[in-house]
mmCIF file of the C-alpha atoms, coordinates in Angstrom:
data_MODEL
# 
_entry.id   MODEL 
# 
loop_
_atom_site.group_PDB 
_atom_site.id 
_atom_site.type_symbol 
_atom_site.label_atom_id 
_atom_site.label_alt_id 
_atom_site.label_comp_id 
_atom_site.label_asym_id 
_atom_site.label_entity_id 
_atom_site.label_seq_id 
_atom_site.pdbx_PDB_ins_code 
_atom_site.Cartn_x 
_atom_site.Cartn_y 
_atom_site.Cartn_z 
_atom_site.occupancy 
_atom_site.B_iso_or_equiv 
_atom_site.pdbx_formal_charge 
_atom_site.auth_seq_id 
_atom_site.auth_comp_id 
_atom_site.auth_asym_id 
_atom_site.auth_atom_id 
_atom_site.pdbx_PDB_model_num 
ATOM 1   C CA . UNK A 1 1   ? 63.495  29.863  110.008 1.00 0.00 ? 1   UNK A CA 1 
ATOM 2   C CA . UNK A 1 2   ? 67.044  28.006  108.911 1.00 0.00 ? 2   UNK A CA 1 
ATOM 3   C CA . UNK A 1 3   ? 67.080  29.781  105.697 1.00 0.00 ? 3   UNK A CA 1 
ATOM 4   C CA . UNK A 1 4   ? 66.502  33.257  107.076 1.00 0.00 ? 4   UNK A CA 1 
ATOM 5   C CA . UNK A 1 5   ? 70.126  33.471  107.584 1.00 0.00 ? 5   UNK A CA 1 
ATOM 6   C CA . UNK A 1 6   ? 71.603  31.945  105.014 1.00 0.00 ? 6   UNK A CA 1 
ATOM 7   C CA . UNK A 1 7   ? 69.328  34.556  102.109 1.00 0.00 ? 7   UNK A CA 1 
ATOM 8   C CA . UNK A 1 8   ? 70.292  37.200  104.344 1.00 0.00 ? 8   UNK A CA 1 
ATOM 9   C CA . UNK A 1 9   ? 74.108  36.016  103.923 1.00 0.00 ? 9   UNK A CA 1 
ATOM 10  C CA . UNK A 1 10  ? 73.674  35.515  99.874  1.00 0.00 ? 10  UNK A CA 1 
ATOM 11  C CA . UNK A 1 11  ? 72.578  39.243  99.646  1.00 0.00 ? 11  UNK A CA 1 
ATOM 12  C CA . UNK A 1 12  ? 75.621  40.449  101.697 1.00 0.00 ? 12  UNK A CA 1 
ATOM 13  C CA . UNK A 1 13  ? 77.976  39.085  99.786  1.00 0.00 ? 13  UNK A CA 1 
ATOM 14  C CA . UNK A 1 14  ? 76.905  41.223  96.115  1.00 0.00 ? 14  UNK A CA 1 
ATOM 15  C CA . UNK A 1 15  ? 77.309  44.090  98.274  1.00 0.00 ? 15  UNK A CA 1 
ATOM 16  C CA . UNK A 1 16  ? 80.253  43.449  99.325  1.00 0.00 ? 16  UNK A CA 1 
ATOM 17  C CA . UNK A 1 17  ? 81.895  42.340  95.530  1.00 0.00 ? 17  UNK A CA 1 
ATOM 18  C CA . UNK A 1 18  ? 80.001  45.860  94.707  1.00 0.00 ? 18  UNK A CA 1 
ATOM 19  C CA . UNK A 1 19  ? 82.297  47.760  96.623  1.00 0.00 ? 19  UNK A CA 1 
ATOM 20  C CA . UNK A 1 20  ? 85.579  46.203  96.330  1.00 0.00 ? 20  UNK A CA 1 
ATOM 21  C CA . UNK A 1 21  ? 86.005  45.941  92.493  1.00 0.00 ? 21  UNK A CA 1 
ATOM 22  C CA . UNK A 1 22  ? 89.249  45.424  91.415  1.00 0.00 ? 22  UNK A CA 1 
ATOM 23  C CA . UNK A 1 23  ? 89.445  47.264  88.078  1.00 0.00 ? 23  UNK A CA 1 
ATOM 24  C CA . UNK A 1 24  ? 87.813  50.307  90.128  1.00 0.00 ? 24  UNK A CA 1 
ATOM 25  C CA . UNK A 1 25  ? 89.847  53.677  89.356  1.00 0.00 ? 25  UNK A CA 1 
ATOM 26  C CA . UNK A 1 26  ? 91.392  55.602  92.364  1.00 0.00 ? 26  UNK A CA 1 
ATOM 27  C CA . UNK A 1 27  ? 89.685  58.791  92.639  1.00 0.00 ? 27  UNK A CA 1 
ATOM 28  C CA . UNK A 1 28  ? 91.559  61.652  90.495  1.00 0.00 ? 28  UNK A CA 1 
ATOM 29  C CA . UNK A 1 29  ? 93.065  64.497  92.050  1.00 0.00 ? 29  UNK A CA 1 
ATOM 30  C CA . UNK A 1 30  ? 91.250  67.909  91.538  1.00 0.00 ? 30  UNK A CA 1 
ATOM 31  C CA . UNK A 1 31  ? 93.005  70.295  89.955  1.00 0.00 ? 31  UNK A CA 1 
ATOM 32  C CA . UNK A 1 32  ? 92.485  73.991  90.430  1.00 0.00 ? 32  UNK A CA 1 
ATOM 33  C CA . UNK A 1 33  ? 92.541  74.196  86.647  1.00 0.00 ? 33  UNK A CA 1 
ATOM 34  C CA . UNK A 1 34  ? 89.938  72.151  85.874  1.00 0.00 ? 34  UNK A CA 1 
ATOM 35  C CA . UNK A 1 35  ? 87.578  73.632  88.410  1.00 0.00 ? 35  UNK A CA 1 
ATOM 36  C CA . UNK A 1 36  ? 88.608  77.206  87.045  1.00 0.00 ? 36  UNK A CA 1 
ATOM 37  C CA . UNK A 1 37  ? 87.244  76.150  83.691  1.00 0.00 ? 37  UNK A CA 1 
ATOM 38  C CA . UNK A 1 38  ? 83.749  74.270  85.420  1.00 0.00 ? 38  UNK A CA 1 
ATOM 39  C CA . UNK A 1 39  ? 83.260  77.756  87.011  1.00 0.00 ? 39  UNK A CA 1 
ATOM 40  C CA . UNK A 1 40  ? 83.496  79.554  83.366  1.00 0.00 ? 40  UNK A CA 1 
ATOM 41  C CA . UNK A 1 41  ? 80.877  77.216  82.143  1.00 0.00 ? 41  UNK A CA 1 
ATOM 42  C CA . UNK A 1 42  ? 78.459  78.022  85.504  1.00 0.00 ? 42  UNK A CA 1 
ATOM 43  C CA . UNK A 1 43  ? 78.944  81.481  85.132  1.00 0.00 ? 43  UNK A CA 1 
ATOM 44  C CA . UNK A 1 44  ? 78.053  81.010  81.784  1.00 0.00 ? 44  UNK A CA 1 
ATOM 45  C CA . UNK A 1 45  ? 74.609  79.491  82.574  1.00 0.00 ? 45  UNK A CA 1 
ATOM 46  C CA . UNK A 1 46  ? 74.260  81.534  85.613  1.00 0.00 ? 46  UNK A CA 1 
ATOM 47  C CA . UNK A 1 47  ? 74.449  84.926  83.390  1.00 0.00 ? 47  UNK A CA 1 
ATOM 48  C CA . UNK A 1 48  ? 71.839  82.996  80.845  1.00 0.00 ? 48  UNK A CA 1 
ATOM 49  C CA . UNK A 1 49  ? 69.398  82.246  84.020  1.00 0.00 ? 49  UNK A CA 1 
ATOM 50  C CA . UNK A 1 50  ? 69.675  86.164  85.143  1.00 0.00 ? 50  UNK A CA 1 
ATOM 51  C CA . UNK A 1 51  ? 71.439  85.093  88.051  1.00 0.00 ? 51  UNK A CA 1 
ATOM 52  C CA . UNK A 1 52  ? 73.495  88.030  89.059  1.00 0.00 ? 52  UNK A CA 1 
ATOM 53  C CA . UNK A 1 53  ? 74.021  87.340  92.856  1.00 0.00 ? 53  UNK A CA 1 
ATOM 54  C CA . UNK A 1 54  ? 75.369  83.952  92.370  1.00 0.00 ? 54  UNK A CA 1 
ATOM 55  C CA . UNK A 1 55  ? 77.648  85.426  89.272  1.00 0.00 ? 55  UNK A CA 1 
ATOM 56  C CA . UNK A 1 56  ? 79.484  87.691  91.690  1.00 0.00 ? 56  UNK A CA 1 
ATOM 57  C CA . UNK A 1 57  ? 79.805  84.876  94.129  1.00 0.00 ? 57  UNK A CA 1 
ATOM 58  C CA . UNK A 1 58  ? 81.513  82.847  92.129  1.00 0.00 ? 58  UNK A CA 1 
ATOM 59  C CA . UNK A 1 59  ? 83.477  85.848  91.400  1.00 0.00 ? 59  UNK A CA 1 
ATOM 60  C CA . UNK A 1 60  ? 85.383  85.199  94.759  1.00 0.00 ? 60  UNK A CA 1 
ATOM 61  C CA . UNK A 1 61  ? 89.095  83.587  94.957  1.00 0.00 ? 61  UNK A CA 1 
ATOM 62  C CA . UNK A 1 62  ? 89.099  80.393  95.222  1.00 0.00 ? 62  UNK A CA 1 
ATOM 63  C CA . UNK A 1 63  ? 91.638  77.466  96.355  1.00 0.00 ? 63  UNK A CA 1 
ATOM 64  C CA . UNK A 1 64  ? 91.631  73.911  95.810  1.00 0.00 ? 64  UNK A CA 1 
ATOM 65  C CA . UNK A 1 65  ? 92.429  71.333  98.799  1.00 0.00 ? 65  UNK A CA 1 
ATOM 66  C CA . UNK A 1 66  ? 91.883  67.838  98.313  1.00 0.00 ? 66  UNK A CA 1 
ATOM 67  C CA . UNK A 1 67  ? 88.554  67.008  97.617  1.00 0.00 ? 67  UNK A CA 1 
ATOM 68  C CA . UNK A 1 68  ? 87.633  70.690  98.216  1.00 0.00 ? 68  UNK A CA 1 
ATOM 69  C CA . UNK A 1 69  ? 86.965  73.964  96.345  1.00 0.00 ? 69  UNK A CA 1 
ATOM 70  C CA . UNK A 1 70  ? 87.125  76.904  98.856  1.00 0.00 ? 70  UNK A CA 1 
ATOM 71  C CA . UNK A 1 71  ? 85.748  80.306  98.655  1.00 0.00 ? 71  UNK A CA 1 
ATOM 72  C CA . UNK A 1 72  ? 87.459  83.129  100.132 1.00 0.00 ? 72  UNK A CA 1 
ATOM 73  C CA . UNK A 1 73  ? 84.356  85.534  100.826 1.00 0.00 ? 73  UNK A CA 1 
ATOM 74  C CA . UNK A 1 74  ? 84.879  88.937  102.251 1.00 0.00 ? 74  UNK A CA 1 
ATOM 75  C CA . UNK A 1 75  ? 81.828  88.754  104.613 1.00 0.00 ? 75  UNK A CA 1 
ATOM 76  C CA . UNK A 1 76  ? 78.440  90.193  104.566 1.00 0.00 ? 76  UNK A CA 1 
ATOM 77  C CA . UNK A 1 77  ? 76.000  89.556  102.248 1.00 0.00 ? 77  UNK A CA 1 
ATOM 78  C CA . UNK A 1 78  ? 78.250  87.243  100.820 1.00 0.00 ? 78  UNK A CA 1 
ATOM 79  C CA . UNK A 1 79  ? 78.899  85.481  104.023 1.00 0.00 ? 79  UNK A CA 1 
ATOM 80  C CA . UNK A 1 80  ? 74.857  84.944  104.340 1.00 0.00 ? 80  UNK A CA 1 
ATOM 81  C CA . UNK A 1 81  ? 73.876  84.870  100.425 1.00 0.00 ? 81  UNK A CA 1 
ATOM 82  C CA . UNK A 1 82  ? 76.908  81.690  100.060 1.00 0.00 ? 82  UNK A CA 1 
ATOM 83  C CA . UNK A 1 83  ? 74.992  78.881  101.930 1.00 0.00 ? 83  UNK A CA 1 
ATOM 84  C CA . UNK A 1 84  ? 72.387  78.908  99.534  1.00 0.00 ? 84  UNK A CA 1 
ATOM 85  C CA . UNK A 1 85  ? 74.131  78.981  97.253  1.00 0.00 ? 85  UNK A CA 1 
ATOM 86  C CA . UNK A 1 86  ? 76.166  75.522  97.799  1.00 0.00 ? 86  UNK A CA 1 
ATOM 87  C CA . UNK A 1 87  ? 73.967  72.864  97.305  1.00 0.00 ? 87  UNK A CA 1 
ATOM 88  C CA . UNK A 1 88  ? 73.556  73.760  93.659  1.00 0.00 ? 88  UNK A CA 1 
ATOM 89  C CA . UNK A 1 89  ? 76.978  74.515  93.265  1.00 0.00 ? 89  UNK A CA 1 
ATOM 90  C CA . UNK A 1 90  ? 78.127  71.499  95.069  1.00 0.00 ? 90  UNK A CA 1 
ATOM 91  C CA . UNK A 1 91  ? 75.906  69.085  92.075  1.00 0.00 ? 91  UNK A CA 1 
ATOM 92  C CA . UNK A 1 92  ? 76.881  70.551  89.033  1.00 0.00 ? 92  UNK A CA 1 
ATOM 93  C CA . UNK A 1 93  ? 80.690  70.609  89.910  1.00 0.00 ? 93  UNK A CA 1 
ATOM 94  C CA . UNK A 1 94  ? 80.377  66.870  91.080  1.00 0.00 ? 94  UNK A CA 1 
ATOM 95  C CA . UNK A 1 95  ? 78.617  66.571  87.643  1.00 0.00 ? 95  UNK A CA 1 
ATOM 96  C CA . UNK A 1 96  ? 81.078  68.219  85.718  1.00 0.00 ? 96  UNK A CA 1 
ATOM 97  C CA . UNK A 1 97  ? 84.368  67.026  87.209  1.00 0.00 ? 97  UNK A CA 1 
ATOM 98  C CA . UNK A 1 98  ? 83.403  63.354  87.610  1.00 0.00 ? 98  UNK A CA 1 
ATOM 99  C CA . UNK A 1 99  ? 83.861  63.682  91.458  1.00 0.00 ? 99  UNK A CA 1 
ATOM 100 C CA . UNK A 1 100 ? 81.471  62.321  93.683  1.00 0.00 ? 100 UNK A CA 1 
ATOM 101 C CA . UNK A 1 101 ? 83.004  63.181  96.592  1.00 0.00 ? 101 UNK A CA 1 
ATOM 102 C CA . UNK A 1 102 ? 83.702  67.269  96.185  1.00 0.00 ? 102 UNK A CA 1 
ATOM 103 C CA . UNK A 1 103 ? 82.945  69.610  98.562  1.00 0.00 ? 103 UNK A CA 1 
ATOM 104 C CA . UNK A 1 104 ? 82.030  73.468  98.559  1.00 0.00 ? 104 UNK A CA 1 
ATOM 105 C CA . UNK A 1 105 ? 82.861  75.308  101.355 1.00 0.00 ? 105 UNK A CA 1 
ATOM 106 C CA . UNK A 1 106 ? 83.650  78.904  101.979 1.00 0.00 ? 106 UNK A CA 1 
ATOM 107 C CA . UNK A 1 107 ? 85.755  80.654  104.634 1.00 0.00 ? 107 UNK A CA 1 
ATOM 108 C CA . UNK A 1 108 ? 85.947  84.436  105.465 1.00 0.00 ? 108 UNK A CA 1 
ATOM 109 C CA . UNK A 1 109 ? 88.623  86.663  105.021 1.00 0.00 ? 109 UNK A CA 1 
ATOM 110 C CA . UNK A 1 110 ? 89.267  89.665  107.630 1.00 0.00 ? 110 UNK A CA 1 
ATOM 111 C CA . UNK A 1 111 ? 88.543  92.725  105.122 1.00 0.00 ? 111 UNK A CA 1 
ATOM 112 C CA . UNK A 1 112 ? 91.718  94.593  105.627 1.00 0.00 ? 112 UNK A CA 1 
ATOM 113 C CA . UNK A 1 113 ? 90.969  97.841  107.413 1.00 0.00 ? 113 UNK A CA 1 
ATOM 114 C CA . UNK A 1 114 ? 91.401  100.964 105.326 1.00 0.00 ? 114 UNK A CA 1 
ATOM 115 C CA . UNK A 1 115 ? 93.071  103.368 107.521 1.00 0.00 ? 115 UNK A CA 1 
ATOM 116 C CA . UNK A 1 116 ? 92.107  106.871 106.488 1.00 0.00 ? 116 UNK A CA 1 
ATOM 117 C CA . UNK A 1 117 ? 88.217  106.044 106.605 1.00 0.00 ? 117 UNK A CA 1 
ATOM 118 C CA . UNK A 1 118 ? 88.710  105.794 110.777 1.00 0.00 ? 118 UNK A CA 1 
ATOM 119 C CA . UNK A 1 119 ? 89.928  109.320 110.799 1.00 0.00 ? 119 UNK A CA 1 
ATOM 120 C CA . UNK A 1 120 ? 87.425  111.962 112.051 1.00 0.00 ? 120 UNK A CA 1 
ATOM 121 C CA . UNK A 1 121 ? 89.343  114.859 112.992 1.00 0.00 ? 121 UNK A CA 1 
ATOM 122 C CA . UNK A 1 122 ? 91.399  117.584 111.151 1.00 0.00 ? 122 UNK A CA 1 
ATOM 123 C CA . UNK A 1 123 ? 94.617  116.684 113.289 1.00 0.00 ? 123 UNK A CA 1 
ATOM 124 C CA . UNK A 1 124 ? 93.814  112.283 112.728 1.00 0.00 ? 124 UNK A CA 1 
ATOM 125 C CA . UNK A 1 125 ? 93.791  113.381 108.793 1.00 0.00 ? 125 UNK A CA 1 
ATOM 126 C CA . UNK A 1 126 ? 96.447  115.443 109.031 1.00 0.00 ? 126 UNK A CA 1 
ATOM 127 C CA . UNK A 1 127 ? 99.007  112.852 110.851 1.00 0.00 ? 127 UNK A CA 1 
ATOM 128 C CA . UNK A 1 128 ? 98.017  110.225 108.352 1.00 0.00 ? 128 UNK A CA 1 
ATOM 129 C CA . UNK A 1 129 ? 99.022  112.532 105.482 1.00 0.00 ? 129 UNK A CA 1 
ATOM 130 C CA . UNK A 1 130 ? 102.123 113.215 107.003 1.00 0.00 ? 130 UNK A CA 1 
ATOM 131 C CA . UNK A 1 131 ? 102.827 109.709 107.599 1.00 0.00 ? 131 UNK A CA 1 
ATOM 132 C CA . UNK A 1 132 ? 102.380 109.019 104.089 1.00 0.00 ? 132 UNK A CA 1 
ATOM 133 C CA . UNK A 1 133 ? 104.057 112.339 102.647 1.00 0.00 ? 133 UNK A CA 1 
ATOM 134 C CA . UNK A 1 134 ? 106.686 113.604 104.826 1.00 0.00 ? 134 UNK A CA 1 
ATOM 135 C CA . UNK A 1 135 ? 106.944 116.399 102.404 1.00 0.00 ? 135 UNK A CA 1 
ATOM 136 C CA . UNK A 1 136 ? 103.683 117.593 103.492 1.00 0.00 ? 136 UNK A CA 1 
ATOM 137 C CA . UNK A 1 137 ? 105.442 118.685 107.317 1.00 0.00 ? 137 UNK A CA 1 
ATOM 138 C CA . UNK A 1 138 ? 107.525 121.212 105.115 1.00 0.00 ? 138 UNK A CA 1 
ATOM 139 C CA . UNK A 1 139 ? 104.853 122.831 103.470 1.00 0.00 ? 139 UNK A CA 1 
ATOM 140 C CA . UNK A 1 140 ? 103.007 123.190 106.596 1.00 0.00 ? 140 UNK A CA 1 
ATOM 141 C CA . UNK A 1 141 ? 105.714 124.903 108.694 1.00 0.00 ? 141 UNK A CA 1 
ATOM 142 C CA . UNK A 1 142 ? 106.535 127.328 105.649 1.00 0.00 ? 142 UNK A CA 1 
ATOM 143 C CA . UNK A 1 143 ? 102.727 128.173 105.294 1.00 0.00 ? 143 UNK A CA 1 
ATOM 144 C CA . UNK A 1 144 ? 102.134 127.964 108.671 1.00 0.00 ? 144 UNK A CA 1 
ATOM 145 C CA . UNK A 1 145 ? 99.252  126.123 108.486 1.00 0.00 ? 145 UNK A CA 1 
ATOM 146 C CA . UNK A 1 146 ? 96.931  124.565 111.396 1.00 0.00 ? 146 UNK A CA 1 
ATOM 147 C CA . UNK A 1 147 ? 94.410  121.891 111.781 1.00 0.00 ? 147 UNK A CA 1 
ATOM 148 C CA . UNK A 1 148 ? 93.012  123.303 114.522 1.00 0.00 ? 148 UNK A CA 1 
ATOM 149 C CA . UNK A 1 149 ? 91.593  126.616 114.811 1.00 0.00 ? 149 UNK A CA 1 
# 
């Protein structure tokens, strides 16, 4: 029972030398560049495979912090289509950029509200086209022209 401890000791210590190798390189910093031209070469395989959905996912803006390559979605089927995405995403640019520790993530970007498809009513249209042209206000007070009638 003595020389339980001292094996289990012995095996410890490899483990340890493993992980604190001297000649080790730092991890290289990701560079938005590089993952641009990994995400050519997936689109590239992706349009080969017939894989359309993913092609205009990868399609997105996309930013690079740290260790991370973030998609900028715009919500939707995107938002629910992009999780299923990751995992294979997540392996081949680890593969291809020599980075273990990359991550894919994704956030959502607040679509920007197109004002004129809220408006409903003749007088709503006609208020946001004279906002926009203030020549219009002219042309309707020498016609004489109503929204309502």
């Amino acid at each position: 029972m003595k020389d339980r401890p001292a094996q289990q000791v012995k095996q410890e210590a490899p483990k340890e030398a493993i992980a604190s190798r001297p000649n080790e390189s730092p991890q290289r910093i990701l560079r938005e560049e590089e993952v641009k031209n990994a995400l050519e070469e997936v689109k590239d395989d992706f349009k080969v495979g017939h894989k359309n959905m993913e092609m205009a996912l990868l399609q997105q803006p996309f930013e690079v912090k740290n260790h991370q390559v973030v998609f900028f979605l715009q919500g939707g089927l995107q938002e629910d289509l992009f999780p299923k995405l990751k995992p294979e995403l997540t392996g081949i640019l680890r593969r291809k950029l020599h980075q273990p520790d990359l991550e894919v993530i994704f956030e959502v970007k607040a679509e920007a509200v197109d004002p004129a498809k809220s408006l409903y009513t003749s007088s709503e249209k006609l208020s946001y086209l004279l906002k926009k042209s203030p020549a219009l206000k002219e042309l309707k007070n020498r016609f004489g022209l109503e929204t309502d009638f």
